[in-house]
C-alpha positions as a Markdown table, in Angstrom:
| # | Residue | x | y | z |
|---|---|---|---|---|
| 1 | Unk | -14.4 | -64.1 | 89.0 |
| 2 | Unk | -14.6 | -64.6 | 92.7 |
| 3 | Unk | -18.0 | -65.6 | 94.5 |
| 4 | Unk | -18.9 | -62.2 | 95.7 |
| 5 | Unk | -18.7 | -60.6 | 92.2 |
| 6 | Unk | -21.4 | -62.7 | 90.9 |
| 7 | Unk | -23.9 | -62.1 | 93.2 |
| 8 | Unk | -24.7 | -58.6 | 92.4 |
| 9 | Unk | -27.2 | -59.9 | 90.0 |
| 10 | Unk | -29.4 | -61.0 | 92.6 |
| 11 | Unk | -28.9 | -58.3 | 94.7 |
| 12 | Unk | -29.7 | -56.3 | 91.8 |
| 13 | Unk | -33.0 | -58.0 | 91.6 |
| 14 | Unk | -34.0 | -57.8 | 94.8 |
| 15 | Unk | -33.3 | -53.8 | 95.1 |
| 16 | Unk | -35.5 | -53.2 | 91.9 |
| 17 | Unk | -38.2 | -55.5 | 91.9 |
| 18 | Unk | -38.7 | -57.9 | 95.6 |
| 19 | Unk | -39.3 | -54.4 | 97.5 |
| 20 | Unk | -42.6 | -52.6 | 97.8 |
| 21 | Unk | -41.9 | -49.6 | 99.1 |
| 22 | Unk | -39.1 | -49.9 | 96.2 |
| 23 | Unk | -41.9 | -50.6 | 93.6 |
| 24 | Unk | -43.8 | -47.3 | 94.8 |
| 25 | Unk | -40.8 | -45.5 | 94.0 |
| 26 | Unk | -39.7 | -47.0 | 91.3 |
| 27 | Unk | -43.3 | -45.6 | 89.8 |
| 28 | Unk | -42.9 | -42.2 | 91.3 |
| 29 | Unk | -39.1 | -42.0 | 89.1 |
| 30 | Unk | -41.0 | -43.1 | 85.8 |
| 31 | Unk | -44.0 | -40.5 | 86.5 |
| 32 | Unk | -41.8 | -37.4 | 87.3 |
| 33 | Unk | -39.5 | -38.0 | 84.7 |
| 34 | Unk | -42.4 | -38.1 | 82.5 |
| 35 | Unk | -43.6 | -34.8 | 83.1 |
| 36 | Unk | -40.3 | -33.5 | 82.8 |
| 37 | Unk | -40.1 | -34.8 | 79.4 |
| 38 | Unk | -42.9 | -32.8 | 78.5 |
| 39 | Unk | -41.4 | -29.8 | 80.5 |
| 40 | Unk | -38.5 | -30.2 | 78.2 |
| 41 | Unk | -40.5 | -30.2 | 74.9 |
| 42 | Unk | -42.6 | -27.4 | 75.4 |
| 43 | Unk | -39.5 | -25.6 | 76.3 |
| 44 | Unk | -38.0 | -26.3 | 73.7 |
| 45 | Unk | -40.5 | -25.4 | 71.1 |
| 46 | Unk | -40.5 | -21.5 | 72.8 |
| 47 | Unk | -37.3 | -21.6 | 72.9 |
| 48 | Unk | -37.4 | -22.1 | 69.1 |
| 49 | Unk | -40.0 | -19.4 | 68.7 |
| 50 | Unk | -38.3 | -16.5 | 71.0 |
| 51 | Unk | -35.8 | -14.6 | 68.8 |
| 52 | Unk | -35.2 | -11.6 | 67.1 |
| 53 | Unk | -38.1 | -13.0 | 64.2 |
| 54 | Unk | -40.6 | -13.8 | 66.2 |
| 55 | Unk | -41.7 | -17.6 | 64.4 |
| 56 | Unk | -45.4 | -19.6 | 64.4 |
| 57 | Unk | -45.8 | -22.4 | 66.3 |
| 58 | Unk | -47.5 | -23.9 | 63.3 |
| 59 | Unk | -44.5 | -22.8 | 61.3 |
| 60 | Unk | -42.1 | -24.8 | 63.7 |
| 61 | Unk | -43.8 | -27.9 | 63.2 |
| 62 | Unk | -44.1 | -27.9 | 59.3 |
| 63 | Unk | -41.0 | -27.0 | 58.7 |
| 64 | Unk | -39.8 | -29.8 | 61.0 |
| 65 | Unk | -42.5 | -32.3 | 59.9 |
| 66 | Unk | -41.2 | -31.4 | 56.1 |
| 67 | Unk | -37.8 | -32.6 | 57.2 |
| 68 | Unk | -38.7 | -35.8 | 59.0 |
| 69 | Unk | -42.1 | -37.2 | 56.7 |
| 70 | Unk | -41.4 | -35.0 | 53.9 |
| 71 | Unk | -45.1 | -33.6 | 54.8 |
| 72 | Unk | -46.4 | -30.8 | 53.6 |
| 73 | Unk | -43.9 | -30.2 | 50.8 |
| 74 | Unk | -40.4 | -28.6 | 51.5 |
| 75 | Unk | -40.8 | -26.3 | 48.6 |
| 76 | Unk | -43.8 | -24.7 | 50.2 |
| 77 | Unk | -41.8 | -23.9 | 53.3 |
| 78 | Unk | -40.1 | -20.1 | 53.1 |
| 79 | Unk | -36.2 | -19.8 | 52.7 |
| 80 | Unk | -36.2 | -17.6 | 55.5 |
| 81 | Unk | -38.3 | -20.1 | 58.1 |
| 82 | Unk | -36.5 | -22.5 | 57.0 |
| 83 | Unk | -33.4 | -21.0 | 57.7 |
| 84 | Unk | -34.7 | -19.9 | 60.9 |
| 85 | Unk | -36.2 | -23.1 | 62.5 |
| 86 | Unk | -33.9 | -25.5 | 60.6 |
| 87 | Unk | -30.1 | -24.4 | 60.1 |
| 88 | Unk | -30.2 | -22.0 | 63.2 |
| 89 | Unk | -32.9 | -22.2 | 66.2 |
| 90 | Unk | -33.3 | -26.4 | 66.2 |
| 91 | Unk | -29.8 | -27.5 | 66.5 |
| 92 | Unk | -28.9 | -24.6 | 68.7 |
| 93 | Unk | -31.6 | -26.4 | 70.5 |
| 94 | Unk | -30.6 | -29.7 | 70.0 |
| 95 | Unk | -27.1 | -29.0 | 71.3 |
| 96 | Unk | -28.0 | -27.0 | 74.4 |
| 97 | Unk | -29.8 | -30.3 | 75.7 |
| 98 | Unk | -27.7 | -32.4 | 74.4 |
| 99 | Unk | -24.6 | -30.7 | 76.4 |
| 100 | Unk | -27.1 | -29.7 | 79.7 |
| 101 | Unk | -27.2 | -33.6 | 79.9 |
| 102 | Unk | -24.2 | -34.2 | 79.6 |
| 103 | Unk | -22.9 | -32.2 | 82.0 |
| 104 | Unk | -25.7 | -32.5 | 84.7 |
| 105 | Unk | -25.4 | -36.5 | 84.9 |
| 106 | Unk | -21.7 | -35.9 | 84.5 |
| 107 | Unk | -21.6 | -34.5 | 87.8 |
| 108 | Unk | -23.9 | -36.4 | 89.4 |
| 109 | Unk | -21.1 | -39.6 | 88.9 |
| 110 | Unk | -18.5 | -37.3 | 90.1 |
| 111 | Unk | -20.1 | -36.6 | 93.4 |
| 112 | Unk | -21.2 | -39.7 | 93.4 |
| 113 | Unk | -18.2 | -41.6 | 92.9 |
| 114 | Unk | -16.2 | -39.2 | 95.3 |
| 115 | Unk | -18.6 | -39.1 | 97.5 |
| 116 | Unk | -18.6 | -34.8 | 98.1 |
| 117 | Unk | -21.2 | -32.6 | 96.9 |
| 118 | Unk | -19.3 | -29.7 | 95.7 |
| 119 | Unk | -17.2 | -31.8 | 92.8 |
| 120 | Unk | -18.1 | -31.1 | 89.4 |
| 121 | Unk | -17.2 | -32.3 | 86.2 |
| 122 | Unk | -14.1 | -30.1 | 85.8 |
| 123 | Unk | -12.2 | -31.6 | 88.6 |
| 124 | Unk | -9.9 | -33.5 | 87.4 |
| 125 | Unk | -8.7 | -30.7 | 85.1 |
| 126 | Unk | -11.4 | -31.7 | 82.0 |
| 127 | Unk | -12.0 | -27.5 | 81.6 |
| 128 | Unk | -7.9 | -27.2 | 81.6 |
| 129 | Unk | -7.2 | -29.7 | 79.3 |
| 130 | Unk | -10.0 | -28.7 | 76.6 |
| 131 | Unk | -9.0 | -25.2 | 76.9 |
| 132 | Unk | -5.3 | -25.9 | 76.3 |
| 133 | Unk | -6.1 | -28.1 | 73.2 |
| 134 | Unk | -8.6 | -25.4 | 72.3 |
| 135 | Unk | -5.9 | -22.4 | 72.4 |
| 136 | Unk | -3.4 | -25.1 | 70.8 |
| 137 | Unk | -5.8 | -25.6 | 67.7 |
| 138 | Unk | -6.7 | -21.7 | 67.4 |
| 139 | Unk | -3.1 | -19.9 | 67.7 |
| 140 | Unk | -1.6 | -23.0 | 65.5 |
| 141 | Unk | -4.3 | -23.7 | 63.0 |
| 142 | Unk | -1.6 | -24.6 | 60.1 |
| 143 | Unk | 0.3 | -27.3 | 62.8 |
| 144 | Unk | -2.7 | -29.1 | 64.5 |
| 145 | Unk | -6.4 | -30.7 | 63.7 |
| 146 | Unk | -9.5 | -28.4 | 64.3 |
| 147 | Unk | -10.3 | -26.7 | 67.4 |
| 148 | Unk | -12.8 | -29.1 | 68.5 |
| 149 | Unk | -10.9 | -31.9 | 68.2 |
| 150 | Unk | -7.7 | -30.6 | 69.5 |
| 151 | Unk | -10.0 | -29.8 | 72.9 |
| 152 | Unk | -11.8 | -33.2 | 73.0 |
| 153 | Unk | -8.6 | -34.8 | 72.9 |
| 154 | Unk | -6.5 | -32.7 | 75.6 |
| 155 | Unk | -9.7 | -32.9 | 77.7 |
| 156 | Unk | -9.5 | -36.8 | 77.7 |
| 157 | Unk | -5.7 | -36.4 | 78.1 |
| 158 | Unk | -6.1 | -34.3 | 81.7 |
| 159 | Unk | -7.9 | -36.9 | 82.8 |
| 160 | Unk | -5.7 | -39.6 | 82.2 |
| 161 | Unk | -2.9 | -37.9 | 83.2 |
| 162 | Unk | -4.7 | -37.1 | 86.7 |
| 163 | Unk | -5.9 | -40.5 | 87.1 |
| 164 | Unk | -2.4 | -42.3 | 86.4 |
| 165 | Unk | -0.4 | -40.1 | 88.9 |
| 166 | Unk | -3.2 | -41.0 | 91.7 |
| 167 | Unk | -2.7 | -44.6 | 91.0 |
| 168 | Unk | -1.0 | -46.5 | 93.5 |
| 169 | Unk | -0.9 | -49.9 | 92.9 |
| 170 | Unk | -4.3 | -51.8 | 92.3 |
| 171 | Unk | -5.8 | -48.5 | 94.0 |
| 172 | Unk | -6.7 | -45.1 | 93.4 |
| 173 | Unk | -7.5 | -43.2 | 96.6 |
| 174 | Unk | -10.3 | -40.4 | 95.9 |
| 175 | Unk | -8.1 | -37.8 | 98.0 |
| 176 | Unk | -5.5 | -38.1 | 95.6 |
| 177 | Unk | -7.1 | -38.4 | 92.4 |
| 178 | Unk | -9.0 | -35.1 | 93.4 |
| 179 | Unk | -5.7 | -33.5 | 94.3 |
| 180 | Unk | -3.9 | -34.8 | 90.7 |
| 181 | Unk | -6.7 | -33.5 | 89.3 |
| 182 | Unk | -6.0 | -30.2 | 90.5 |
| 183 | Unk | -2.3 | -30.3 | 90.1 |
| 184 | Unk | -3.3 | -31.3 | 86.0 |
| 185 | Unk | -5.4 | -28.3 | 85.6 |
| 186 | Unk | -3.5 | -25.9 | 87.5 |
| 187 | Unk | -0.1 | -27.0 | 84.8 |
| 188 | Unk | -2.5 | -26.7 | 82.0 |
| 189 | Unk | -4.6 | -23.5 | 82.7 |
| 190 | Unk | -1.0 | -22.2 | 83.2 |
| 191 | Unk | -0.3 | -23.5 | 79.6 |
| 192 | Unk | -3.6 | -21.6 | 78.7 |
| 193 | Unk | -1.6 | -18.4 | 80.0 |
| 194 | Unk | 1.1 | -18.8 | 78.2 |
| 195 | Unk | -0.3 | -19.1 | 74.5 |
| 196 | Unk | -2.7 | -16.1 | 75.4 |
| 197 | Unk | 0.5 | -14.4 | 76.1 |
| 198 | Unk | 1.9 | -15.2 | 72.8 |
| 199 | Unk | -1.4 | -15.6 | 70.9 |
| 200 | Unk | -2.3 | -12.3 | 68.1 |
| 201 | Unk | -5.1 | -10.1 | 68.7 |
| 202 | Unk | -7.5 | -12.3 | 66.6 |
| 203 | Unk | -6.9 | -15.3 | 67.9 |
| 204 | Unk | -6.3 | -13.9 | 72.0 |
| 205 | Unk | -10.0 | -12.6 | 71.0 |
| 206 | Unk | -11.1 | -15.9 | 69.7 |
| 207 | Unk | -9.5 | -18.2 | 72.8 |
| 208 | Unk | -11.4 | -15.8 | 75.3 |
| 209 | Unk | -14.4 | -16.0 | 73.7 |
| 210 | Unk | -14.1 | -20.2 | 73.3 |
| 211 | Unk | -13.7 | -20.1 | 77.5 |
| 212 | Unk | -16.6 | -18.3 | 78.1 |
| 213 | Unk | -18.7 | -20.9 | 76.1 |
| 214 | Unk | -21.5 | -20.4 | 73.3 |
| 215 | Unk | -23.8 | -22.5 | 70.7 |
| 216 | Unk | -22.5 | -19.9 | 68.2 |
| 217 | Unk | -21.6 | -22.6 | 65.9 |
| 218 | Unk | -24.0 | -24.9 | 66.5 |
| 219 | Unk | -24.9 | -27.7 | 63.5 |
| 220 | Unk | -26.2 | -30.8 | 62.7 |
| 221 | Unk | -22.8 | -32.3 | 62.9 |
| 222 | Unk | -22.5 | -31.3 | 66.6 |
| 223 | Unk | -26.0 | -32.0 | 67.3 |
| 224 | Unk | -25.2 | -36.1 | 65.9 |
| 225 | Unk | -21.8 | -36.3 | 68.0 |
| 226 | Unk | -23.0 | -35.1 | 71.0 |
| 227 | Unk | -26.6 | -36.6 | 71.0 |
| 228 | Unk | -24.8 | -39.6 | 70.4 |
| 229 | Unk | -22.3 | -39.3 | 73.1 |
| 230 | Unk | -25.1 | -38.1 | 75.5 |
| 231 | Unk | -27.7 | -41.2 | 74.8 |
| 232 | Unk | -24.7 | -44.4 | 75.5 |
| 233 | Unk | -23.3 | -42.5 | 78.7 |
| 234 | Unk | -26.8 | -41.6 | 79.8 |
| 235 | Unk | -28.1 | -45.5 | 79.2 |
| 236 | Unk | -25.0 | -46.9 | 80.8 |
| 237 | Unk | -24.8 | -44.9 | 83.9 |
| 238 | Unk | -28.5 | -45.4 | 84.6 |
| 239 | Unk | -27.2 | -49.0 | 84.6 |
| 240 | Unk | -24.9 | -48.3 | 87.0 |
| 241 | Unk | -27.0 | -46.0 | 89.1 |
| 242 | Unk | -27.3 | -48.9 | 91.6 |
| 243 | Unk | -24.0 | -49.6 | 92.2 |
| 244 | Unk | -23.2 | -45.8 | 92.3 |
| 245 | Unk | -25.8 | -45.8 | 95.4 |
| 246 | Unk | -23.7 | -48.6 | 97.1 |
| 247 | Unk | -20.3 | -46.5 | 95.9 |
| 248 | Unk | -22.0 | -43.5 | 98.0 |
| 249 | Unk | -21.7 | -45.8 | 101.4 |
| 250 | Unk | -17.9 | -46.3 | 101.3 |
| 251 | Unk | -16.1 | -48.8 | 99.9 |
| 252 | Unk | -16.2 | -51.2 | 102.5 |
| 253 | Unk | -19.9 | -51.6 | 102.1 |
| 254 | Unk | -19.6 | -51.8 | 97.9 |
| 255 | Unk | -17.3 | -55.0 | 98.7 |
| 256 | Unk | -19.4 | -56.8 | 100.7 |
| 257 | Unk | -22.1 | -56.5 | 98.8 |
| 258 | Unk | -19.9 | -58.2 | 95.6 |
| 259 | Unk | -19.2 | -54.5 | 93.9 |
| 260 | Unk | -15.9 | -53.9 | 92.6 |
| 261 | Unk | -14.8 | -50.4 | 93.8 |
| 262 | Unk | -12.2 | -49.3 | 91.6 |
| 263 | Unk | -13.2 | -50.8 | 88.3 |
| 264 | Unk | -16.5 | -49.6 | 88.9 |
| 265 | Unk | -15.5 | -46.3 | 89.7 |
| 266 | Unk | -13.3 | -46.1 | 86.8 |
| 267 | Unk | -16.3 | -47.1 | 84.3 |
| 268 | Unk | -18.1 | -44.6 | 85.3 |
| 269 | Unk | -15.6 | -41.7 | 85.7 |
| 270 | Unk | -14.2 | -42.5 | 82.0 |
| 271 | Unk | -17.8 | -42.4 | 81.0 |
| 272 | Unk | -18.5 | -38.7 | 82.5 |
| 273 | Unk | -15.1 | -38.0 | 81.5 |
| 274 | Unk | -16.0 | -39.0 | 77.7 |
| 275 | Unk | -19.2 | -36.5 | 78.2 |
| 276 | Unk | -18.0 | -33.7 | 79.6 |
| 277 | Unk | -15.4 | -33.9 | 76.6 |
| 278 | Unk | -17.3 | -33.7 | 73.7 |
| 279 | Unk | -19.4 | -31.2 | 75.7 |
| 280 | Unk | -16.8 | -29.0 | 76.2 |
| 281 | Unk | -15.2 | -29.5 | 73.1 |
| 282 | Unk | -18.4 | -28.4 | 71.2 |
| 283 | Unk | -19.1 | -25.5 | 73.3 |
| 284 | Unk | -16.1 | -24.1 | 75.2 |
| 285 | Unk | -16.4 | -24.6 | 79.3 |
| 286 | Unk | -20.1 | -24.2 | 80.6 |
| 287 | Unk | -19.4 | -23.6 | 84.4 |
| 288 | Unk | -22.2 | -24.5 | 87.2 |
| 289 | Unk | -24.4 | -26.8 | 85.2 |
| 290 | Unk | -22.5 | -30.1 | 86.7 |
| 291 | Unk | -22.2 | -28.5 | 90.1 |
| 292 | Unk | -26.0 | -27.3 | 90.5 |
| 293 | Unk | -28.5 | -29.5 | 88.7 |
| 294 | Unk | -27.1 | -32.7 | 90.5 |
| 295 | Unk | -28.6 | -31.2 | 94.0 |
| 296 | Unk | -31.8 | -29.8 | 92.4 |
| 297 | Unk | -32.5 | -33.5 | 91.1 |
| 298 | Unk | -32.0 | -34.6 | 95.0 |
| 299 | Unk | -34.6 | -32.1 | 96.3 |
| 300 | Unk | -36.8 | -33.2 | 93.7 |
| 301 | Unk | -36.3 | -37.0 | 94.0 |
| 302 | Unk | -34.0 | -38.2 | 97.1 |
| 303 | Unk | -30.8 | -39.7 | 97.3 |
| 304 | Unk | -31.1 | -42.6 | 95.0 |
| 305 | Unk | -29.2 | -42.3 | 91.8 |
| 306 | Unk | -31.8 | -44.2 | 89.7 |
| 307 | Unk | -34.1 | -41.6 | 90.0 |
| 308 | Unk | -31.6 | -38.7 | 90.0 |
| 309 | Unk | -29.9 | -39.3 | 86.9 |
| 310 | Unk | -32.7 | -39.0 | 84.6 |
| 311 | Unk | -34.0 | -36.3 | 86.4 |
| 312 | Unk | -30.8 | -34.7 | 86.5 |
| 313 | Unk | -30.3 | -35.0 | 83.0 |
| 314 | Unk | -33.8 | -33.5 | 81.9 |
| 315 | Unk | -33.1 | -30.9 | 84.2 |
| 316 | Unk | -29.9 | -29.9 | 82.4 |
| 317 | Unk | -31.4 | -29.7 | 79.5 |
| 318 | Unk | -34.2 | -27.5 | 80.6 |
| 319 | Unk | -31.8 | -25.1 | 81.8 |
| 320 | Unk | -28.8 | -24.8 | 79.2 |
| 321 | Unk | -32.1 | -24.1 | 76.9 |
| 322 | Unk | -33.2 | -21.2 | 78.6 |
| 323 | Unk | -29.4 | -20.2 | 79.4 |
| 324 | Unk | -28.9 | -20.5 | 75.9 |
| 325 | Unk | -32.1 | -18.8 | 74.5 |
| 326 | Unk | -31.3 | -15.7 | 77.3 |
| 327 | Unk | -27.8 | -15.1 | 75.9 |
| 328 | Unk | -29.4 | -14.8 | 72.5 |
| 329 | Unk | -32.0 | -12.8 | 73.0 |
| 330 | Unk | -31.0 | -9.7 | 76.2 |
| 331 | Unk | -29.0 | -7.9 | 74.0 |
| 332 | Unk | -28.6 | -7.0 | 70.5 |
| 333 | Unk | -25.2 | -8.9 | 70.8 |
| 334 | Unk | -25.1 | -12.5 | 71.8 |
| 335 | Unk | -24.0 | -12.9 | 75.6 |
| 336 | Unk | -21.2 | -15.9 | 76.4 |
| 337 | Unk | -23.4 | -18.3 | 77.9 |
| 338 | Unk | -20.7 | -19.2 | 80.5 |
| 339 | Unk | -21.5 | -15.7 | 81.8 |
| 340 | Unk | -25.4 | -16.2 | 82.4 |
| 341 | Unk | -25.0 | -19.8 | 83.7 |
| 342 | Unk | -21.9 | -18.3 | 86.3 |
| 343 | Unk | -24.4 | -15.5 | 87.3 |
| 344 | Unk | -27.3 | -17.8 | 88.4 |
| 345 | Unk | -25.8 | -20.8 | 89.1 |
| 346 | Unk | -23.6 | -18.9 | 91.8 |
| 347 | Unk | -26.8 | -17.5 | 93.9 |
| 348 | Unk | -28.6 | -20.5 | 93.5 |
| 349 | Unk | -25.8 | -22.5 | 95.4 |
| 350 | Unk | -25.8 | -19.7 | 97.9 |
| 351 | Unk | -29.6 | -20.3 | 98.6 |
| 352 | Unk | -29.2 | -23.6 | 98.7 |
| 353 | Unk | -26.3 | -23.9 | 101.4 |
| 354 | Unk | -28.5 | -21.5 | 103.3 |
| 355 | Unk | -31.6 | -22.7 | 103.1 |
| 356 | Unk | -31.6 | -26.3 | 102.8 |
| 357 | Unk | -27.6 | -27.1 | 103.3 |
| 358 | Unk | -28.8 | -30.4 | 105.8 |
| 359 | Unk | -30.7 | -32.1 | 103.0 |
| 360 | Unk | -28.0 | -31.3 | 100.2 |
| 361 | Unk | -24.9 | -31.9 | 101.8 |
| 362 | Unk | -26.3 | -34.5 | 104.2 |
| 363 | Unk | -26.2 | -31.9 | 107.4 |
């Protein structure tokens, strides 16, 4: 280890605690993510109660309290509540903010790490790759592993594949691993085309309807994965949201201050690679949540990634919930919620490049 890599402990130090205006803000990111906690709860629990069966608060909570203390008795709890609030309305929940954070902090390492507001967590052909594993598992059932699996691992293998043509040597140029990323995901989505082509009715049907993204299966196994997946990546890149501040000067200046540009770089892209997987691969591609939420964090908190990532996160949540609990309840028939998150996400970047572009995009 050379003598500038182990000094970023101290530097560490001093960034987080030997600065008082630093201290001030470090109180401010505790406090607002706080209240967005809360935000996200009470949402939640509406969310829960909104529906076709219109369900008690008080209902809600003992039939989840019956489940976690066994208080008051299950048996007293209703089949149809119960189905309701437990097997359908929670873990629909539960996934929607599990994936929202995924995909929101997700893009706030891309942009970070490539240092350009309009990259998302598709980029480097993630969406492609999921969607041809996804196509793979649902026109070949007999030949390959479940759809979900088949997605997550084509997802992860886009990536790579991007990431090991823009290698050269001990580096990998951002230019280059952005345009890999779209040569992977053009040769894939073309891949995509071709099994629709020869897919049947049923299964052409099916494939459309996994691209436009849902929570129609949602369950407690999903829930477990991707709350899983979504806590480690979460806890790590919050971690790292120091060094991703110094990544966002240039290389130059991560160097001198003892930061390890590639290697970092690649922790945390293989990390919001790994959550934008399982997110996709549970859900189908959600467009616009990785793209948007990262620059509503900024105008809520600044620059610094410390603060944006949880915010970012909470925010994702917050809005794949309402997405989610929209698409379920506008019509009689459940709307793709790739379509409502397209439709606002779309005029919300609009307002924001003309409204406040200068403080987004660093004008």
């Amino acid at each position: 280890m050379c003598f500038a890599d182990s000094l970023w402990p101290y530097f560490f130090f001093e960034y987080y605690f030997m600065n008082g205006d630093n201290t001030k803000g470090w109180w401010k990111s505790l406090v607002g993510p706080g209240g967005l906690a809360l935000a996200l709860a009470a949402t939640g629990l509406y969310c829960i109660q909104t529906g076709t069966c219109q369900v008690p608060f008080s209902m809600i909570v003992k039939t989840i309290s019956s489940h976690l203390v066994h208080w008051p008795d299950p048996a007293t709890i209703s089949a149809l509540n119960h189905t309701i609030i437990w097997e359908i309305r929670l873990p629909r929940t539960l996934l929607a903010m599990a994936v929202g954070v995924c995909l929101s902090v997700s893009g706030v390492v891309f942009q970070g790490c490539f240092r350009n507001p309009l990259v998302e967590p598709y980029v480097l052909g993630a969406s492609s790759g999921a969607a041809f594993g996804a196509a793979l598992g649902i026109v070949f059932p007999a030949f390959f592993l479940s759809v979900q699996i088949m997605a997550f691992v084509f997802s992860a293998l886009a990536v790579a594949i991007a990431y090991t043509m823009a290698r050269t040597g001990p580096d990998t140029p951002i230019i280059t691993l952005v345009l890999s990323g779209i040569i992977t995901g053009s040769v894939f989505a073309s891949l995509v085309g071709l099994l629709k082509y020869l897919a049947q009715d049923t299964a052409l049907r099916e494939i459309v309807f996994w691209l436009m993204g849902g929570f129609y299966y949602a369950g407690w196994q999903e829930v477990r994965i991707l709350f899983a997946v979504a806590a480690v990546g979460l806890v790590i890149i919050q971690i790292y949201g120091w060094q991703l501040n110094v990544l966002s000067m240039g290389e130059e200046e991560a160097k001198s201050l003892g930061i390890n540009p590639g290697r970092t770089q690649f922790i945390l892209i293989s990390l919001a690679t790994l959550m934008t997987a399982a997110a996709v691969s549970a859900t189908g591609i959600i467009a616009w949540v990785g793209l948007m939420l990262p620059h509503a964090a900024r105008l809520m908190t600044g620059p610094d990634h410390r603060r944006v990532v949880p915010v970012s996160a909470i925010l994702g949540a917050i809005y794949l919930i309402i997405c989610d609990t929209l698409a379920r309840t506008l019509t009689t028939a459940e709307i793709p919620i790739g379509i409502i998150t397209s439709l606002v996400g779309a005029p919300y970047l609009f307002y924001l490049v003309r409204t406040r572009g200068g403080q987004v995009f660093g004008r």
